[in-house]
N, C-alpha and C positions, 0 to 999 in steps of 0.2 A: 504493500500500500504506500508507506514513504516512496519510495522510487515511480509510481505512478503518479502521486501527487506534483514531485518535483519535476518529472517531464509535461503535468499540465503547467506547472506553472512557468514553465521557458516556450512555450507555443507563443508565439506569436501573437498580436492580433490581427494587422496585417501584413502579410508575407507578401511582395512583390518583387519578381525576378525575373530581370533580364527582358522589360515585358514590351511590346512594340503593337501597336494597331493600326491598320490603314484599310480606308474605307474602300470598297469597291466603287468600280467604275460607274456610273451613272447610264454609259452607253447613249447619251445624247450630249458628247461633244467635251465630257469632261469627262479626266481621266481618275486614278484610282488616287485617294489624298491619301497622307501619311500624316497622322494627329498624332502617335505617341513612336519616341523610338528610345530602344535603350534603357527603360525608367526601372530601375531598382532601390526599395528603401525595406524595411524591417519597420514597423510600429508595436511599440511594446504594452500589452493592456495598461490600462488605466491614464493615456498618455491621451495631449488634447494637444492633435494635429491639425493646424491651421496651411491650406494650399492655397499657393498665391499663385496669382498667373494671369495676363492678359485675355481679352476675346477672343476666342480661336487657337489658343495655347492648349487646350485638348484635356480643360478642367471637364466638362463635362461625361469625356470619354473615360477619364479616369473614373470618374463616380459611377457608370455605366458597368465597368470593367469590378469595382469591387462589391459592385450591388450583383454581379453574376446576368446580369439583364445584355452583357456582349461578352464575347469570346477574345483571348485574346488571338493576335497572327503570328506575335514569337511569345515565348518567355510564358511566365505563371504565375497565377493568383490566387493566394491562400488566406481563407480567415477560419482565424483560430482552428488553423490546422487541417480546416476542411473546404472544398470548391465553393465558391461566394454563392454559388446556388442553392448547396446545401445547406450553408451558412444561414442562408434566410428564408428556408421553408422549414428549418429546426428554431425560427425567432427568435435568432442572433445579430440580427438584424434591423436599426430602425431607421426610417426613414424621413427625413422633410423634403419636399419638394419643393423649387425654388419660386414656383407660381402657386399661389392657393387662391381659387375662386368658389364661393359659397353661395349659390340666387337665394335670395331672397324667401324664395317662394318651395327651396326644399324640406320636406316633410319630416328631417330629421331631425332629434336635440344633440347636444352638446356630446349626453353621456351618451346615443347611441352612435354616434359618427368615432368616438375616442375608442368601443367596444368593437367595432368592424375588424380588424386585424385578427383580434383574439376568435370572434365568433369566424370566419374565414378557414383558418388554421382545425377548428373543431368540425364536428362530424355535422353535415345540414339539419339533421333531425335531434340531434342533444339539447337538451335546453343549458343555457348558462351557468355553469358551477358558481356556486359562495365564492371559492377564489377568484374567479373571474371577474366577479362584481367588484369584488375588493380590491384588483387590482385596477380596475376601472376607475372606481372611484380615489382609489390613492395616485393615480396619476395626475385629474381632474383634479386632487387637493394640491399638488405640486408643481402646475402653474396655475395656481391662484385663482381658479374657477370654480371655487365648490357651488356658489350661489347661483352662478350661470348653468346649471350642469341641466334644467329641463328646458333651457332657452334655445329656441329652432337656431338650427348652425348658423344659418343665412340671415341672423340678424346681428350677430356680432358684430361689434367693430373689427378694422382689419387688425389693430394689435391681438384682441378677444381671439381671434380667426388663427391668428399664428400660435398663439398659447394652447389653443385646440388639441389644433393641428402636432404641436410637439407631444401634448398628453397623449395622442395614435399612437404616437412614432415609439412611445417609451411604453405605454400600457400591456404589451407584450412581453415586459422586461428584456430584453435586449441586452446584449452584453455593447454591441458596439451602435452608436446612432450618427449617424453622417448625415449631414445640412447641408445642400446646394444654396447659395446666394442667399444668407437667412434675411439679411439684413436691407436688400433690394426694396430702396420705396420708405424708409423706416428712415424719420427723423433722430438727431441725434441724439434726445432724449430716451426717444425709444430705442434708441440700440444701444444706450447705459442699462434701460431695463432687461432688455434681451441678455446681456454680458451676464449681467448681475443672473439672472434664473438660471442661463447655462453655466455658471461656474457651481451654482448649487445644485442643478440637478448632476455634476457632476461627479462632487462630492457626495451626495446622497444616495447616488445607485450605484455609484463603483463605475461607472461608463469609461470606454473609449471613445473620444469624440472626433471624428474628420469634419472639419467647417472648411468649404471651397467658397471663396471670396475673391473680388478686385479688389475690399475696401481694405486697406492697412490698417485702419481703428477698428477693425474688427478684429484680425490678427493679435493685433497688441493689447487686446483685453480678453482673448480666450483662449489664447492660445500657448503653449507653453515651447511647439517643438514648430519648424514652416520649413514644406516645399515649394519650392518655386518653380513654376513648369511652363516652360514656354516649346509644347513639343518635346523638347528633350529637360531632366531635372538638371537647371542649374542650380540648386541648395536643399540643402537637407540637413536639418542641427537645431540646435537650440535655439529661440527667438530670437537672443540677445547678440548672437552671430551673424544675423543680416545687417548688410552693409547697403550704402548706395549705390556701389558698383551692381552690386548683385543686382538690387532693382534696377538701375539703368538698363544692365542686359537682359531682364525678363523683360521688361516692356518697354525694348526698343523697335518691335515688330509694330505697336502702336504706333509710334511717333514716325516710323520710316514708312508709314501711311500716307500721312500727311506732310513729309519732307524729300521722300525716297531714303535710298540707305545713309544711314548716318552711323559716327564715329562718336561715343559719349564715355564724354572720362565726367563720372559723379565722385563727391568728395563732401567730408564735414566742411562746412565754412572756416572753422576753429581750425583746420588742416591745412587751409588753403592759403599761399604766400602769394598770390596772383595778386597786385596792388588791384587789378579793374576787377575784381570781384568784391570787393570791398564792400560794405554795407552802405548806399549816399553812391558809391563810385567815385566821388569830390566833394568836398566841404560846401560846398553850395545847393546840394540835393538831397534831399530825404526819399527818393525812390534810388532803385540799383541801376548803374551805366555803365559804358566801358569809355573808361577816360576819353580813349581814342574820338570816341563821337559824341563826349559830352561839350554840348553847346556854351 
């Protein structure tokens, strides 16, 4: 039994190796893309992984790739030890989606939209166990909805709506729960609330958390570990190891949009001996210039 316990507890949470995707051909006029290549990292339970990366940097595909909903084309993907498919039909699994729309006019409340996953997974004709209810409603207590809980989904507000929406995602108890774009649309008030509920549902369930994000204040309030993926991972470490260079080169695909290719050397200002980067640029401005063209 010791030795069995200690090989669960070096498994992984999630195992990705060596792992590359590219989309088939379309057959009308575009050819096959290549979103991932190369991406290897280890995430170790109970660790809250924040992925950063531009539009088209191949966040989605990743999320895709360890929710088991795509295959990879090289390399392998493990959670906790077992195929992401498996993973999330044994409800190891939880999920937010980055779009949540709720009419107005649907027929469900609060607690039975947060029960769907659990009722799903059971047999069609079982009726709902004790436990089931209780974990229903302990989700429901832990974002802050117990009051809401016979309120039709579709009347929520959109914060109420994402608070739901995370009480699904965990109600299944889930060892690991991954966030597409949580924070999309969410003033910044409400993304201190959002921070603040996931660093405690954190703490409260034991989770593993993946949060894929563009926003950096999201990052830097849930995160403890960040990948940066633009296509291929350029970072993987501790929070406090991302540097500006590092962003520059994750989203210089953005900027070379709008510029064509570009060459960006990023740096602290406190680092920087360049006189024309200077804060003012000249003792006669309170905006930044380059001496050279200041008037």
């Amino acid at each position: 039994m010791p030795n069995d316990q200690h090989h669960h507890e070096t498994i992984p949470a999630i195992d990705i190796q060596g792992v590359g995707f590219t989309y088939p051909s379309t057959g009308i006029g575009q050819g096959a893309v290549e979103a991932l290549s190369g991406i290897s990292m280890r995430i170790e339970p109970g660790a809250r992984l924040g992925i950063l990366g531009p539009n088209g940097g191949g966040k989605s595909t990743l999320i895709g790739l360890i929710l088991g909903v795509l295959s990879p084309s090289t390399g392998a993907v493990r959670v906790f030890g077992q195929s992401p498919a498996q993973a999330r039909k044994a409800g190891l699994i939880g999920y937010l989606p980055q779009r949540i729309e709720a009419k107005g006019d649907w027929p469900m409340s609060v607690r039975q939209v947060v029960g769907l996953p659990i009722a799903c997974r059971g047999k069609p004709w079982k009726k709902f166990s004790d436990d089931s209810r209780a974990a229903v409603e302990r989700a429901i207590e832990l974002v802050g909805l117990s009051e809401q809980g016979d309120r039709a989904i579709g009347s929520l507000s959109g914060g109420e709506l994402q608070r739901a929406m995370i009480a699904r995602a965990i109600a299944g108890k889930p060892r690991l729960l991954v966030l597409d774009e949580p924070t999309v649309g969410v003033d910044v008030s409400g993304q201190h609330r959002f921070a603040e509920l996931l660093v405690a549902l954190h703490r409260e369930l034991d989770l593993t958390t993946v949060i894929v994000t563009h926003d950096l204040r999201t990052i830097a309030t849930v995160a403890d570990r960040v990948a940066c993926l633009s296509r291929t991972l350029h970072f993987h470490d501790d929070a406090e190891g991302l540097t500006p260079q590092v962003l520059a080169d994750v989203f210089a695909h953005d900027v070379a949009a709008v510029f064509g290719d570009v060459h960006i050397d990023a740096h602290l200002a406190d680092d920087c001996d360049d006189p024309s980067h200077s804060k003012g640029g000249c003792s006669g401005h309170d905006r930044g210039c380059d001496l050279g063209d200041c008037p």
